[in-house]
FITI-894561 format. One record per residue: residue number from 0; residue in three letters; x, y, z of N, C-alpha, C in turn. Coordinates in steps of 0.02 Angstrom, whole numbers. Each point is the difference from the previous one (the first is absolute). Layout:
N
R pos code    nc1    nc2    nc3   cac1   cac2   cac3    cc1    cc2    cc3
R NUM  ALA      X      Y      Z      X      Y      Z      X      Y      Z
...
% end
This chain:
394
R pos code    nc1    nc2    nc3   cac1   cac2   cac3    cc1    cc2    cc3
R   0  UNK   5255   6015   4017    -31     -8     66    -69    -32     -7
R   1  UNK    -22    -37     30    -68    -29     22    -53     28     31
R   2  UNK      4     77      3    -55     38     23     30     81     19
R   3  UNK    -32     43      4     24     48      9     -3     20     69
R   4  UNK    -21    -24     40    -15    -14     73     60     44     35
R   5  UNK      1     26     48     39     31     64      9    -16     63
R   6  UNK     43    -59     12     -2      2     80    -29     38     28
R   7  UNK    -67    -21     41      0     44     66    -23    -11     50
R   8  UNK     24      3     76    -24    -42     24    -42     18     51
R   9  UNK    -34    -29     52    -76     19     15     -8      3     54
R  10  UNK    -54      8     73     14    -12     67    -84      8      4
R  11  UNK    -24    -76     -5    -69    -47     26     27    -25     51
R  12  UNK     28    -41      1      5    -82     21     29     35     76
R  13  UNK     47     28     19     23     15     69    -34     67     21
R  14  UNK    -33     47    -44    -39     55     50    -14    -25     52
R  15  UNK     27     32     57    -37    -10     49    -67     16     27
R  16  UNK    -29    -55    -10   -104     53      9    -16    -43     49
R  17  UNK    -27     50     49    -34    -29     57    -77      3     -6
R  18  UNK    -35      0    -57    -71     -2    -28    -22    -69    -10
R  19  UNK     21    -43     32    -38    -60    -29    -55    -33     28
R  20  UNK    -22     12     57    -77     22     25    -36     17    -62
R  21  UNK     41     68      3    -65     34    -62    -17    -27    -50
R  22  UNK     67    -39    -10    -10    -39    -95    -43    -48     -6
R  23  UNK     11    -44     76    -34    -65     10    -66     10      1
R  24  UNK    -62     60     38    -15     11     29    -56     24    -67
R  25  UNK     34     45    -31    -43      5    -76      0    -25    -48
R  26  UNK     45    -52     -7     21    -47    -58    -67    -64     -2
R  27  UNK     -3    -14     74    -28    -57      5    -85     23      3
R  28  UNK     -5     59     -6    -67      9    -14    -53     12    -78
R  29  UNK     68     10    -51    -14    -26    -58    -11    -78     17
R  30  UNK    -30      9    -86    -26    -85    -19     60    -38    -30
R  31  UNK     10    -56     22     52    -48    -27      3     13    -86
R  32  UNK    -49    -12    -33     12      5    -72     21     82    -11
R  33  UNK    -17     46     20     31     57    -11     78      6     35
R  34  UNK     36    -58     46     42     38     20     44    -60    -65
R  35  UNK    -33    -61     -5     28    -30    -69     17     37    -46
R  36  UNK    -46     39    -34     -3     35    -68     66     50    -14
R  37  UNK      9     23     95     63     45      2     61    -28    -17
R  38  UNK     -7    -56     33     84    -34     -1     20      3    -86
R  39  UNK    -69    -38    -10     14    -16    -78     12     52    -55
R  40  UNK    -15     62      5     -3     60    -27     77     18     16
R  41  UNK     34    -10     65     63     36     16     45    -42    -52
R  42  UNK     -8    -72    -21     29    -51    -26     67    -18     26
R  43  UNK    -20     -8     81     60    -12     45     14    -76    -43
R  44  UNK     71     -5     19     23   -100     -6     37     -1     60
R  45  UNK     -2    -78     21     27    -40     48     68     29     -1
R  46  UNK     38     20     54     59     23    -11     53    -37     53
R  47  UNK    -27    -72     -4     51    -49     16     33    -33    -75
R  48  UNK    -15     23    -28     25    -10    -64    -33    -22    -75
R  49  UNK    -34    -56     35    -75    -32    -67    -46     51     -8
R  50  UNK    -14     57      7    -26     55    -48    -85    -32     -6
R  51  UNK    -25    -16     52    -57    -24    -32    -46     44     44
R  52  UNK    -51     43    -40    -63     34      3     -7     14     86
R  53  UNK     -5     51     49    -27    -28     69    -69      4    -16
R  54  UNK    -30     65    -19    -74     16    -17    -27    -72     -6
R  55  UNK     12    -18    -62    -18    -89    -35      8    -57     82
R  56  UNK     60     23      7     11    -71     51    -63      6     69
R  57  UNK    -10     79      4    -54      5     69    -90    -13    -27
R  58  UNK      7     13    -66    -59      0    -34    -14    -93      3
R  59  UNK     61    -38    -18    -33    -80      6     -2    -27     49
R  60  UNK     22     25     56      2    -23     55    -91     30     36
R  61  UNK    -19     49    -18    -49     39     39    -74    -45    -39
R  62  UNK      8    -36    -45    -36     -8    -60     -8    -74     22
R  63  UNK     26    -52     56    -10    -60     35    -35     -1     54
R  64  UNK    -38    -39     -4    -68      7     50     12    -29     62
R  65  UNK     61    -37     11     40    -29     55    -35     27     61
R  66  UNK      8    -49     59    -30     32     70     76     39     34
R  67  UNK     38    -22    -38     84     30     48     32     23    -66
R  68  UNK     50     49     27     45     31    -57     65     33     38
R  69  UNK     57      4    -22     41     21     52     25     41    -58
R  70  UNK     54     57     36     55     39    -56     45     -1     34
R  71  UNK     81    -22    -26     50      3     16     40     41    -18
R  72  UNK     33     26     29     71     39      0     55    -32    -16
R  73  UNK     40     -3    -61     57    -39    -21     78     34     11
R  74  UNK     15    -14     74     47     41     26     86    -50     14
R  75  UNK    -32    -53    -46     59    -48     -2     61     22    -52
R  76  UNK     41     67     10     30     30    -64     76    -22     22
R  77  UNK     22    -48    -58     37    -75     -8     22     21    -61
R  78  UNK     16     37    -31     36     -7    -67     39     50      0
R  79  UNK     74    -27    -11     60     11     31     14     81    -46
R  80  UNK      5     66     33     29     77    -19    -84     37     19
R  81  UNK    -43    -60     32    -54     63     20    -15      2     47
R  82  UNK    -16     79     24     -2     13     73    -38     42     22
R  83  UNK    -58     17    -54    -34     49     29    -79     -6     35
R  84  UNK    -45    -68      4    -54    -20     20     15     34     78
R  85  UNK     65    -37     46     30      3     45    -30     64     55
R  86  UNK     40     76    -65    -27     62     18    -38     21      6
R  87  UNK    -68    -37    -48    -36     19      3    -65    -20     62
R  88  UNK     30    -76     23    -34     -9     54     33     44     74
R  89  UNK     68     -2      4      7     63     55    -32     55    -11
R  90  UNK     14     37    -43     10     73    -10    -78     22      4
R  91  UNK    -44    -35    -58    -74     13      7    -63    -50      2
R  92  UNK     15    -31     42    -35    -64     -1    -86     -4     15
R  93  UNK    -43     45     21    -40     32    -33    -35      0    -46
R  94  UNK     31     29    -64     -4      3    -51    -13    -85    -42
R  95  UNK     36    -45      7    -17    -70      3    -62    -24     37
R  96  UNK      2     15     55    -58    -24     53    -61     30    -30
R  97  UNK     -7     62    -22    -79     44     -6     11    -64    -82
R  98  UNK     40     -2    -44    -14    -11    -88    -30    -85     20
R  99  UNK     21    -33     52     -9    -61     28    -98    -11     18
R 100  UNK    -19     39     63    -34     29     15    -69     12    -68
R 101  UNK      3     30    -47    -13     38    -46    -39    -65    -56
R 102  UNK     60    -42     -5     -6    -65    -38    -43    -44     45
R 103  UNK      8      3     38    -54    -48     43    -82     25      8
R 104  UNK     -5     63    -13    -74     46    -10     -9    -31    -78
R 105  UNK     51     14    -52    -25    -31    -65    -18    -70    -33
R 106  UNK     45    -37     40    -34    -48      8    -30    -58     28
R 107  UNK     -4     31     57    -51    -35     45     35    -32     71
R 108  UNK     70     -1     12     42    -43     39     23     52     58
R 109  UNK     -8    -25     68     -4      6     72     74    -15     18
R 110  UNK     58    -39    -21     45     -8     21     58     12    -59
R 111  UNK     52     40     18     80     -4    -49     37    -23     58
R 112  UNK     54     -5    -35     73    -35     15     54     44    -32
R 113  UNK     33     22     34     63      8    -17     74    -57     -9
R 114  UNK     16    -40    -63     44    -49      7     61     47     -5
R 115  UNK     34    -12     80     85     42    -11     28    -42     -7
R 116  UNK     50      5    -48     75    -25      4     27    -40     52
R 117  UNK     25    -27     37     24    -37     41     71     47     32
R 118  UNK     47     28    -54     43     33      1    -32     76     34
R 119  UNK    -62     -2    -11      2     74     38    -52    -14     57
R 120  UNK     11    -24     33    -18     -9     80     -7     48     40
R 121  UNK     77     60     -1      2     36     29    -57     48    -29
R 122  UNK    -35     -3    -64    -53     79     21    -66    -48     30
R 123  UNK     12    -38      7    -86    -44     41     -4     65     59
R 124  UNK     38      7     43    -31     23     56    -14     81     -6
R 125  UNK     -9     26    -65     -3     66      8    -77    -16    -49
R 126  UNK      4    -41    -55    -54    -12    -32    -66     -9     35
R 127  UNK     32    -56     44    -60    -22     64    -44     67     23
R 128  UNK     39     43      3    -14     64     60    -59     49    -54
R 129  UNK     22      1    -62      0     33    -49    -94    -25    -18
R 130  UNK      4    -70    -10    -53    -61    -10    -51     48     71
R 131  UNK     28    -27     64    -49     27     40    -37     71      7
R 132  UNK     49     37     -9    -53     90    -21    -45    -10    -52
R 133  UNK     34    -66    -59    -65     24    -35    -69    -63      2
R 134  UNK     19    -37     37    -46    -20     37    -77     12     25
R 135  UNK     34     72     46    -26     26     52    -18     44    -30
R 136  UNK    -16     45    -61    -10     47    -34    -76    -55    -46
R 137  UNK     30    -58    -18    -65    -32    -39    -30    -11     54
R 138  UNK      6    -22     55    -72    -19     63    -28     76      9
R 139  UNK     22     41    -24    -13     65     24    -69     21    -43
R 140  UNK     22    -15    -86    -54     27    -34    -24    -74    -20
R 141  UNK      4    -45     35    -39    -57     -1      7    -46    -62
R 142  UNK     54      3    -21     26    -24    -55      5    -82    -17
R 143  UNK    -32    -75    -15     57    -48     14     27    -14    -11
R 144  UNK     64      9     20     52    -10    -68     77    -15     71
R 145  UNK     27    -66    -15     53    -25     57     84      3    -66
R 146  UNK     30     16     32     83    -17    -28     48    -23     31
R 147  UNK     41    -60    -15     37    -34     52     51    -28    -59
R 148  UNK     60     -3     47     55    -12    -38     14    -75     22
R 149  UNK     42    -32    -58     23    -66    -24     77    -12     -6
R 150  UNK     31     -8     29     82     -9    -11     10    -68    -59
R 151  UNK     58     43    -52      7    -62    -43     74    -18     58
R 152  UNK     44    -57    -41     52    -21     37     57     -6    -50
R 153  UNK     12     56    -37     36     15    -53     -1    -49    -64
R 154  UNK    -38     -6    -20     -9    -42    -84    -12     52    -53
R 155  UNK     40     -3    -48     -8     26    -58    -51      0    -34
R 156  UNK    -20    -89      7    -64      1    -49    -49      7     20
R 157  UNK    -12     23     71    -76     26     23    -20     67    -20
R 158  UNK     49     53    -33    -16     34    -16    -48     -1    -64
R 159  UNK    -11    -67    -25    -40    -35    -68    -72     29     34
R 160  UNK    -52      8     -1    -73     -2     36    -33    -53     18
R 161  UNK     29    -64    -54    -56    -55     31     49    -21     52
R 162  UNK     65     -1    -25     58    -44     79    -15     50     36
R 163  UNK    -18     58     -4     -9     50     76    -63    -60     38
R 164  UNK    -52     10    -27    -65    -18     19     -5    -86     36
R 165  UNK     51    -37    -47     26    -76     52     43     27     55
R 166  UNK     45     38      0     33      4     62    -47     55     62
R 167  UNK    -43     14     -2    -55     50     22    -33    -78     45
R 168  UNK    -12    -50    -65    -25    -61     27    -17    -44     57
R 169  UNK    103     26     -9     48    -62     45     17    -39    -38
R 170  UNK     -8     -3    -71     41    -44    -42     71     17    -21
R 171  UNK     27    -42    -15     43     23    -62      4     50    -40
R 172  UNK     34     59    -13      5     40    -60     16      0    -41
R 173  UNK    -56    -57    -50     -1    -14    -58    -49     46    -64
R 174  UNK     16     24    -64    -46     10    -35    -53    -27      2
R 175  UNK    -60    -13    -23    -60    -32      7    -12     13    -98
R 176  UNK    -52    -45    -13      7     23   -104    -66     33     26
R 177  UNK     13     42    -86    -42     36    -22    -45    -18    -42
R 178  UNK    -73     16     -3    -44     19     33     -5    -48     50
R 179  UNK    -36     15     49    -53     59      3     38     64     39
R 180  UNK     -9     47    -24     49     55     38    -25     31     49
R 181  UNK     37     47     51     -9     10     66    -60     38      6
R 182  UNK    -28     48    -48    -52     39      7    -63    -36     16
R 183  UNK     -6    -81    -25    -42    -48      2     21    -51     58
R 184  UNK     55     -2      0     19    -56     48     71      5     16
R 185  UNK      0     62     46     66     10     36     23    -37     67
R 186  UNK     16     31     59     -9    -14     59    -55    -31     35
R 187  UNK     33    -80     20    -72    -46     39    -45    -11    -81
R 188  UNK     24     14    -51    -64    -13    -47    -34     23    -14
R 189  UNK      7     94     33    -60     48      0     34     58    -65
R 190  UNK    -47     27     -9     10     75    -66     52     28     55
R 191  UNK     67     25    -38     51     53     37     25     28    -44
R 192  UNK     -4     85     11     58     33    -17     52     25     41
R 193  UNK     46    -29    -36     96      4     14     28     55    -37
R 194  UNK      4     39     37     44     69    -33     69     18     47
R 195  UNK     48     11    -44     53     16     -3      3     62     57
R 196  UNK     55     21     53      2     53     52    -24     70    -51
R 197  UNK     40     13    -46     12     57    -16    -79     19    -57
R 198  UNK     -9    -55    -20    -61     -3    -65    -54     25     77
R 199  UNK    -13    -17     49    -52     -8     55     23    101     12
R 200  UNK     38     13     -6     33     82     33    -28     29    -63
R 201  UNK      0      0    -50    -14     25    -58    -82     15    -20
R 202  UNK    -36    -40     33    -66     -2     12    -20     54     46
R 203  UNK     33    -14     47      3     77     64    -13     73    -46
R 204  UNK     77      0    -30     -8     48    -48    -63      1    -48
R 205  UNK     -2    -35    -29    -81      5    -32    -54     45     27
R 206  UNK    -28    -45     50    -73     -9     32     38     65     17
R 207  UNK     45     28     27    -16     77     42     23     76    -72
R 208  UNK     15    -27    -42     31     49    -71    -55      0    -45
R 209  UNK    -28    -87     -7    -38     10    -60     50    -31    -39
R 210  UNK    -32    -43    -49     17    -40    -59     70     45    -47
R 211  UNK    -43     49    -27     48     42    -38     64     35     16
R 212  UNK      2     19     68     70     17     35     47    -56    -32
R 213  UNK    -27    -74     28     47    -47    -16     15    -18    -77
R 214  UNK    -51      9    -37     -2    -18    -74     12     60    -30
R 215  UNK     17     51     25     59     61    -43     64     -6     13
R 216  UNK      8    -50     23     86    -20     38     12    -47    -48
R 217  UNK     67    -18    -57     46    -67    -27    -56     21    -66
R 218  UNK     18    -37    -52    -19    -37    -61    -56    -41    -21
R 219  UNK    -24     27    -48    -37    -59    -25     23    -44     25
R 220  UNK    -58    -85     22      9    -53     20     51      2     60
R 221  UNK     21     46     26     42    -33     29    -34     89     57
R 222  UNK    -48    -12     30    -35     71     47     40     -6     71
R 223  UNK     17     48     30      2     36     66     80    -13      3
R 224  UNK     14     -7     83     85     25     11      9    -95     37
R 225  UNK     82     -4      3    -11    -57      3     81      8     63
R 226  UNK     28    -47     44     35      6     53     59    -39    -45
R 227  UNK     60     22     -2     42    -33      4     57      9     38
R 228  UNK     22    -75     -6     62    -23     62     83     -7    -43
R 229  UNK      4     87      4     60    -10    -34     66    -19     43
R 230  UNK     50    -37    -40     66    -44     34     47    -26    -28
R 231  UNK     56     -1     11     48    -26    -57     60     65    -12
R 232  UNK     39     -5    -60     47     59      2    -23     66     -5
R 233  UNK    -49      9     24    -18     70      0      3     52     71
R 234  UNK     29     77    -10     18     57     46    -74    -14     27
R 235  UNK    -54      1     -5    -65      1      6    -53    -48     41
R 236  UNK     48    -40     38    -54    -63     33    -62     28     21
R 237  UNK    -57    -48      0    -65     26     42    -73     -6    -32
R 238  UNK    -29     41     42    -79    -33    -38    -13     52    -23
R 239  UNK    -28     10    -87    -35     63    -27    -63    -13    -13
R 240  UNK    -33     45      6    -74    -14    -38     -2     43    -85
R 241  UNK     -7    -21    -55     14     23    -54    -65    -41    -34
R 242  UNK    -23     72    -52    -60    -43    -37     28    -35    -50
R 243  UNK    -55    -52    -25     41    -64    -42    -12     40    -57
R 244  UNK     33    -35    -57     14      7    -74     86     39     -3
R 245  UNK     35     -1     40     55     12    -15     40    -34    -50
R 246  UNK     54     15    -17     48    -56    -56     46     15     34
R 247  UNK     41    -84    -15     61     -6     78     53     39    -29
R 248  UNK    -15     54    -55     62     64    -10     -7     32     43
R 249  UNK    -52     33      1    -29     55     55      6    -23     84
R 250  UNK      5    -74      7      2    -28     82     84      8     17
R 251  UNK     35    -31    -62     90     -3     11     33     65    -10
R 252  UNK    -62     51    -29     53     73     13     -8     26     71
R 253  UNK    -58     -4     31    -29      2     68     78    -40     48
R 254  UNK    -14    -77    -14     -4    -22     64     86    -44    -36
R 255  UNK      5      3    -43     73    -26     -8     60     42     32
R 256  UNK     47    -49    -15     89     34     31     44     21    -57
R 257  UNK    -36      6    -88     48     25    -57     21    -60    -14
R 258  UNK     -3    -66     23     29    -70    -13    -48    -54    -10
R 259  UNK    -39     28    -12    -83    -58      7      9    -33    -44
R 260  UNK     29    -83    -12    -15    -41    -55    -73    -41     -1
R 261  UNK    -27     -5     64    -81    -31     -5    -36     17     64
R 262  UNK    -49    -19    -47    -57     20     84    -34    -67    -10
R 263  UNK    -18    -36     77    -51    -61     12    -37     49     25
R 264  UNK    -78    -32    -43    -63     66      3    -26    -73     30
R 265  UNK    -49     -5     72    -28    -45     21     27    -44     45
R 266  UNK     74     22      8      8    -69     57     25    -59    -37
R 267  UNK     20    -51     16     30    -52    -14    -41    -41    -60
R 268  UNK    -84      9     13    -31    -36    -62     -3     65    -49
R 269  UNK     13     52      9    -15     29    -64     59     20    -65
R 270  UNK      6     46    -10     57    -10    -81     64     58     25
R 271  UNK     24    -39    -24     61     48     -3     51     42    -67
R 272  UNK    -38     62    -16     14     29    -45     66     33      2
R 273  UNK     28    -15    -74     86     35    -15     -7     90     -5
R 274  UNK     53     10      0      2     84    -25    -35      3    -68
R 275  UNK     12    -23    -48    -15     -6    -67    -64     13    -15
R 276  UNK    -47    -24     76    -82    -10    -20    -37     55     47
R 277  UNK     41     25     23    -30     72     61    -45     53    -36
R 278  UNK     40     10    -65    -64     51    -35    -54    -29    -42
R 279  UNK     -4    -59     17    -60    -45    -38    -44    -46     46
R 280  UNK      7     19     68     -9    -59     56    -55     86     34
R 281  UNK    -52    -19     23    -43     38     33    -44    -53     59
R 282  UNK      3     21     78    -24    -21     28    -70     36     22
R 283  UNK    -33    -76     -2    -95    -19     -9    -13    -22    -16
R 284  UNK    -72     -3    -42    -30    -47    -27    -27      8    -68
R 285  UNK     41     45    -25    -10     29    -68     -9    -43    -38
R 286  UNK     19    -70    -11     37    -45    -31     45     10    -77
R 287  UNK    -32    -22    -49     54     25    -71     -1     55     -6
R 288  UNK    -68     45     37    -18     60    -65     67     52     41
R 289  UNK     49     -1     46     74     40    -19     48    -32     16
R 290  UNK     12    -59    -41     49    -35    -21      1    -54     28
R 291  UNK     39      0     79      0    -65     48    -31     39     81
R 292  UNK    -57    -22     13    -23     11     75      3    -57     37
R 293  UNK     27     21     58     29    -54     59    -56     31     67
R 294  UNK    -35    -45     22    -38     29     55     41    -36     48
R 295  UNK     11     25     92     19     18     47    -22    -24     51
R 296  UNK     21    -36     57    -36      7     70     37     31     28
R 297  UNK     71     34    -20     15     68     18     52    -15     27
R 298  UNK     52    -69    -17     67     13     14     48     44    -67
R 299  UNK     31     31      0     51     15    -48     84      6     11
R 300  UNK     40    -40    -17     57    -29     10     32     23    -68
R 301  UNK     70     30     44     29     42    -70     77    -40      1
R 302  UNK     31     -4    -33     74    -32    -15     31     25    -41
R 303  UNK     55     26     12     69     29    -31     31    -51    -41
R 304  UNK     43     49    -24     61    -42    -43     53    -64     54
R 305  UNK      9     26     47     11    -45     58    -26    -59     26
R 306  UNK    -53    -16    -24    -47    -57     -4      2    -68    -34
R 307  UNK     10    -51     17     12    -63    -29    -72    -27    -20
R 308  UNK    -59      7    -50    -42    -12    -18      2    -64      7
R 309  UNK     49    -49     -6      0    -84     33    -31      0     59
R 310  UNK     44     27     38    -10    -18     87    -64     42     19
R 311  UNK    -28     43    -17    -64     18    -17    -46    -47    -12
R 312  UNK     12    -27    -74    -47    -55      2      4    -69     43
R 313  UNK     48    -16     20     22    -49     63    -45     11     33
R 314  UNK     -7     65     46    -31     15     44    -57    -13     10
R 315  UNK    -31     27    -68    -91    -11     -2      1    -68    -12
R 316  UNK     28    -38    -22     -7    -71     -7      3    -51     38
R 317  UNK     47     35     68      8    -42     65    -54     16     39
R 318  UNK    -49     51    -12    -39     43     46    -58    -47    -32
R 319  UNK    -28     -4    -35    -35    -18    -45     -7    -83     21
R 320  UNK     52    -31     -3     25    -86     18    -39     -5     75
R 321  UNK     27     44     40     -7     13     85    -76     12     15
R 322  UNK    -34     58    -24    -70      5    -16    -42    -34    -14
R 323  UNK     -9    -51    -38    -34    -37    -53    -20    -48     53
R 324  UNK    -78    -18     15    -28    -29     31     -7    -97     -4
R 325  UNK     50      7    -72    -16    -89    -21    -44    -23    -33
R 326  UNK    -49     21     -5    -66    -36    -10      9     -9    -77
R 327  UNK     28     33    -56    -27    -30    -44     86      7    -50
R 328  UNK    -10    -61    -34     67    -11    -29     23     59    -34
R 329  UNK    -27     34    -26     27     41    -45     49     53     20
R 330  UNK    -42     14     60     65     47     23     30    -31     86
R 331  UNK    -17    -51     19     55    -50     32     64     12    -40
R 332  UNK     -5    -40    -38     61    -44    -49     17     62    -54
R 333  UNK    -49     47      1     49     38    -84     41     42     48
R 334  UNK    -37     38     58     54     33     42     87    -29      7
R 335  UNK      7    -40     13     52    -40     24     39    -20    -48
R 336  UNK    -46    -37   -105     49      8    -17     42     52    -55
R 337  UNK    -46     66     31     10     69    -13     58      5     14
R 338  UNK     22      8     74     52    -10     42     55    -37    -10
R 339  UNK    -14    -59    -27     63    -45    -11      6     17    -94
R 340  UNK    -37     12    -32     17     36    -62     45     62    -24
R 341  UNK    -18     51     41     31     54    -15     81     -9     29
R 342  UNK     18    -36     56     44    -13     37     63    -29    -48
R 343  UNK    -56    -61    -44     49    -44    -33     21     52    -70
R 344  UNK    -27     17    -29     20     52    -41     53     59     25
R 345  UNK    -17     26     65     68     35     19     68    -23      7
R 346  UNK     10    -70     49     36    -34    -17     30    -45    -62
R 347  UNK    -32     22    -47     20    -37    -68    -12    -63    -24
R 348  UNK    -58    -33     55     19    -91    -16    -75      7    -63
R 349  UNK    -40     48     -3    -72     18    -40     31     60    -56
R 350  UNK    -14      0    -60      9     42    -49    -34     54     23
R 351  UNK    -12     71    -49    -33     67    -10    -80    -36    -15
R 352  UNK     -6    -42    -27    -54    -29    -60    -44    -34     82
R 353  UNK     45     -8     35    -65    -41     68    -59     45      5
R 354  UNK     37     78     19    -56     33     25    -49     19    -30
R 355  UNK     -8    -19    -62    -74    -18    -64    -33    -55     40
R 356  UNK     37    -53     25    -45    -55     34    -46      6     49
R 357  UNK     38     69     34      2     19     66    -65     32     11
R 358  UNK     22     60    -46    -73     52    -39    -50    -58     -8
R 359  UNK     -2    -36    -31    -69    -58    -24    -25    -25     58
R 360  UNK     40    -23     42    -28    -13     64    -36     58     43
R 361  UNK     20     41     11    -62     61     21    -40     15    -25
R 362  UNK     -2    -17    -85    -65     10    -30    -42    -60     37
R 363  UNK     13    -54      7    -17    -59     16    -48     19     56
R 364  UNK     44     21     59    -12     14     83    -69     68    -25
R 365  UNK     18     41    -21    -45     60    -30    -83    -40    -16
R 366  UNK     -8    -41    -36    -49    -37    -33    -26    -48     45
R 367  UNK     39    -17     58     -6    -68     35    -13     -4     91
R 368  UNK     45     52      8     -7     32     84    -55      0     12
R 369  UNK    -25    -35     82    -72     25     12      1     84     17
R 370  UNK     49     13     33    -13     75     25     46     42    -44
R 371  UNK    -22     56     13     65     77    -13     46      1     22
R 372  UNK     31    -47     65     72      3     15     36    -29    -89
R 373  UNK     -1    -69     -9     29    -46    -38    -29     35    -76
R 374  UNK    -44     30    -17    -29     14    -43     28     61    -15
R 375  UNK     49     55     28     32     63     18     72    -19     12
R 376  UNK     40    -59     20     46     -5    -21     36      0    -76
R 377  UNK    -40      9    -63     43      4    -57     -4     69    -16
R 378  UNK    -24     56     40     -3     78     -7     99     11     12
R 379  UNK     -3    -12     51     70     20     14     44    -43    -53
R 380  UNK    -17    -44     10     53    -54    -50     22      7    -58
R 381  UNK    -73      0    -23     18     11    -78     38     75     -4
R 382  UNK    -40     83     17     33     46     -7     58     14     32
R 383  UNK     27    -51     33     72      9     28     32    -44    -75
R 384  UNK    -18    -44      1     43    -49    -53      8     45    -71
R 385  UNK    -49    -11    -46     -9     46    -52     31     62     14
R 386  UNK     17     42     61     18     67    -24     89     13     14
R 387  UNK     -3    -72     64     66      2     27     39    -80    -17
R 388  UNK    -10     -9    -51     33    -74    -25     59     -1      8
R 389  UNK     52     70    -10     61    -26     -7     14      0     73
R 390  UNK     -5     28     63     -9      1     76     -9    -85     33
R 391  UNK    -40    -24    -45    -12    -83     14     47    -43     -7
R 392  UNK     48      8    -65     57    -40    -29     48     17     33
R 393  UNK     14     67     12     85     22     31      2     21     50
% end
């Protein structure tokens, strides 16, 4: 096993607390660098999936002398088996609004945005309502601080941050390159932090627990409890909150049907591990030090023996083709002749030996993609290919 760890799972994220006055109310009367020091001490990560620092991300943003600064809400959740941002804007939306709120005292910015989904339209009008109490609660203790929501129009790749920030525009939802990054030059060109629904709820928890509540929760490197969107052949559908550092033994005795041949940890760009690798596979950010760590934006997709690991990978590959914004050859053209590769090998007119070609080409797209869509297509690929080769041929 990869850790001695115990499922167990947790209840932050949906308590229902009607305290967020209070949180807002004393939070924002600390000093920005002290409410920094907290984040960074809890050693929250981004839990849209890239795992990157929030503490760090609010600290470079607060640290630009800019006359404007905005913080966004990244509520564009587009990657196909996850479903829990969703709940979290019905159920406690609040809790987003005050961590929103909070970030704009640290570093310096008067206006957020909430970017929704396009697909979820229907919670606009409860959000709206939700937006206005807390509104009327900041004019109250004189707060400035505005939040207003942004409809995407269902694109995959706006869920990227810089294509969020062109389609915010009115442009195109295209990647934008890196540097200069959003903390320096996000939205309109100004310092922004973009946090993930659930990473923004997790902060809630913080600022009202204290650092250490959250950083006695999960594993080394890999601190606090994390949402996942379990789906697939499992008795078990639904959203759990479970602290990270699990190993996907301990997730498939939980949440499997006795038939589990793999789990897709991540959604369509992330990997898809065999039975073989469950007691050596630990989700977080552990990385080598217990064996293989796979970090999460919190879809988990389970598949039986019943499962055609081909048409699986079909899937993400047509999804992937459909998605892909164009802009840059690599994953234009490798998508597509992903697609017509694996195809010709099923049908027989391509040997076993293609899909070495095949593999090389996602290293290609991996090295070459401007964004994480095209750059995250050889996650699935390759660990579908390599684990399920003979599934490809017959």
């Amino acid at each position: 096993m990869v850790t001695n760890y115990q499922l167990k799972r947790v209840d932050f994220i949906f308590r229902n607390e009607n305290d967020y006055e209070d949180v807002l109310s004393k939070t924002i009367a600390r000093k920005p660098q002290e409410l920094i020091n907290e984040l960074i001490s809890s050693e929250l990560k981004g839990r849209g999936g890239a795992g990157f620092p929030t503490g760090l991300k609010w600290k470079l943003s607060s640290e630009s002398k800019a006359d404007e600064k905005y913080v966004i809400c990244n509520a564009d959740e587009g990657e196909p088996g996850t479903f829990k941002d969703r709940e979290i804007l019905s159920k406690v939306p609040f809790k987003v609004l005050t961590a929103m709120a909070v970030c704009g005292h640290v570093i310096g910015a008067k206006r957020g945005f909430i970017y929704l989904r396009g697909e979820y339209k229907y919670l606009k009008p409860e959000l709206e309502k939700a937006i206005s109490e807390f509104a009327y609660y900041c004019k109250e203790i004189k707060f400035d601080f505005s939040i207003h929501i942004f409809m995407g129009s269902g694109a995959y790749i706006c869920g990227e941050e810089t294509a969020l920030f062109e389609s915010m525009e009115g442009k195109r939802g295209e990647p934008r390159n890196k540097p200069p990054y959003p903390t320096n030059s996000g939205y309109m060109n100004k310092p922004t932090v973009i946090n993930n629904v659930e990473t923004l709820a997790h902060t809630f928890t913080i600022f009202k627990y204290g650092a250490k509540r959250f950083y006695d929760l999960g594993v080394q490197y890999s601190r606090g409890s994390k949402l996942f969107s379990v789906s697939g052949d499992t008795p078990k559908p639904g959203i759990y909150e479970l602290e990270l550092g699990m190993s996907l033994a301990d997730f498939v005795d939980e949440f499997g049907d006795g038939d589990t041949k793999a789990v897709q940890v991540g959604g369509a760009s992330g990997f898809l591990v065999p039975r073989k690798k469950f007691d050596v596979t630990a989700i977080g950010y552990q990385g080598k030090l217990t064996g293989i760590s796979l970090p999460t934006g919190g879809s988990m997709m389970l598949f039986n023996s019943s499962r055609s690991m081909y048409n699986v990978l079909d899937n993400y590959l047509e999804f992937f083709r459909e998605e892909s914004c164009g802009q840059c050859t690599p994953c234009r053209v490798g998508c597509q002749q992903l697609i017509k590769g694996i195809k010709a090998v099923k049908r027989g007119e391509k040997n076993a030996k293609y899909l070495d070609k095949l593999l090389r080409l996602t290293e290609t797209m991996q090295l070459t993609a401007k964004c994480g869509l095209g750059q995250s297509v050889a996650n699935s690929f390759s660990s579908i290919v390599e684990n399920f080769r003979e599934e490809m041929i017959y």
